[in-house]
C-alpha positions in Angstrom: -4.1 -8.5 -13.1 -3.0 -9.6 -16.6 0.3 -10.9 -15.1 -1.0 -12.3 -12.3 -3.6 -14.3 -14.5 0.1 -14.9 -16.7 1.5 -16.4 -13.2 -1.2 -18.2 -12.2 -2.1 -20.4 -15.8 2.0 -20.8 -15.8 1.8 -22.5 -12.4 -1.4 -24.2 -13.0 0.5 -25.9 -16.1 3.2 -27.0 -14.5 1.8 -28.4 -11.8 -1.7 -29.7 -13.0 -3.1 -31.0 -9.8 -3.3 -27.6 -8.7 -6.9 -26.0 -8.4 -6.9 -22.4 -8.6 -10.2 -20.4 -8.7 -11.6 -16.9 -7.5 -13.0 -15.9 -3.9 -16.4 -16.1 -3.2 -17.2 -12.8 -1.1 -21.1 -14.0 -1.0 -19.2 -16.9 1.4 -16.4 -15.2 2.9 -16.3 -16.9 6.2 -16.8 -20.6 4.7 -13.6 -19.2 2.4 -11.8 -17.6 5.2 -12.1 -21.0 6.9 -10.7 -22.9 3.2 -8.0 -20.0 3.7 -6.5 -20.5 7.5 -6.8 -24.8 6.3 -4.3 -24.4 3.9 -2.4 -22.1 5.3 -2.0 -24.3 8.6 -1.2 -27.6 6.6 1.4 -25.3 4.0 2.8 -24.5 7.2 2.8 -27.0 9.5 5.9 -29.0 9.1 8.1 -26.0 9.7 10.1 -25.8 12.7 8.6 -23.4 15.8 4.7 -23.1 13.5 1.9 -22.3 15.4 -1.3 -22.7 13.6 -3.6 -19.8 13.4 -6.8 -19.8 15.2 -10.1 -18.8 14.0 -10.1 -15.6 15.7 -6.4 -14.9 14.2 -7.5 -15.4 10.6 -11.2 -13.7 11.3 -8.8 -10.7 12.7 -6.1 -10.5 9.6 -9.6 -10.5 7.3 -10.7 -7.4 8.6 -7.9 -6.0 8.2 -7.2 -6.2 4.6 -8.1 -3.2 2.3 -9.7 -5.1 -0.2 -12.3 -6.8 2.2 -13.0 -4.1 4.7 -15.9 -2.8 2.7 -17.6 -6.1 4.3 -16.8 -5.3 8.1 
């Protein structure tokens, strides 16, 4: 965690209209729904994307160690 939180105030330097900030589990879908946003506008401009659907990014969610204490 100490490098990542190293990484993270480095980037947010460097690049100062950047927001970064922690999950809020008490809101998880609302954040899941922040999550699949930006990754389908990162994404979207590169050649063959397909955006992921709600049911795609509600799928990968519960399938992630950290979270599946909330399933």
């Amino acid at each position: 965690m100490d490098r990542l939180d190293r990484v993270t105030k480095r980037i947010v330097r460097k690049s100062p209209h950047l927001h970064v900030r922690a999950l809020n589990l008490h809101r998880f879908d609302d954040e899941l729904k922040v999550i699949k946003d930006i990754y389908n506008d990162a994404w979207s401009r590169n050649w063959g994307f397909v955006p992921l659907t709600e049911n795609e990014i509600d799928d990968l969610a519960k399938n992630l160690k950290p979270w599946s204490s909330l399933n």
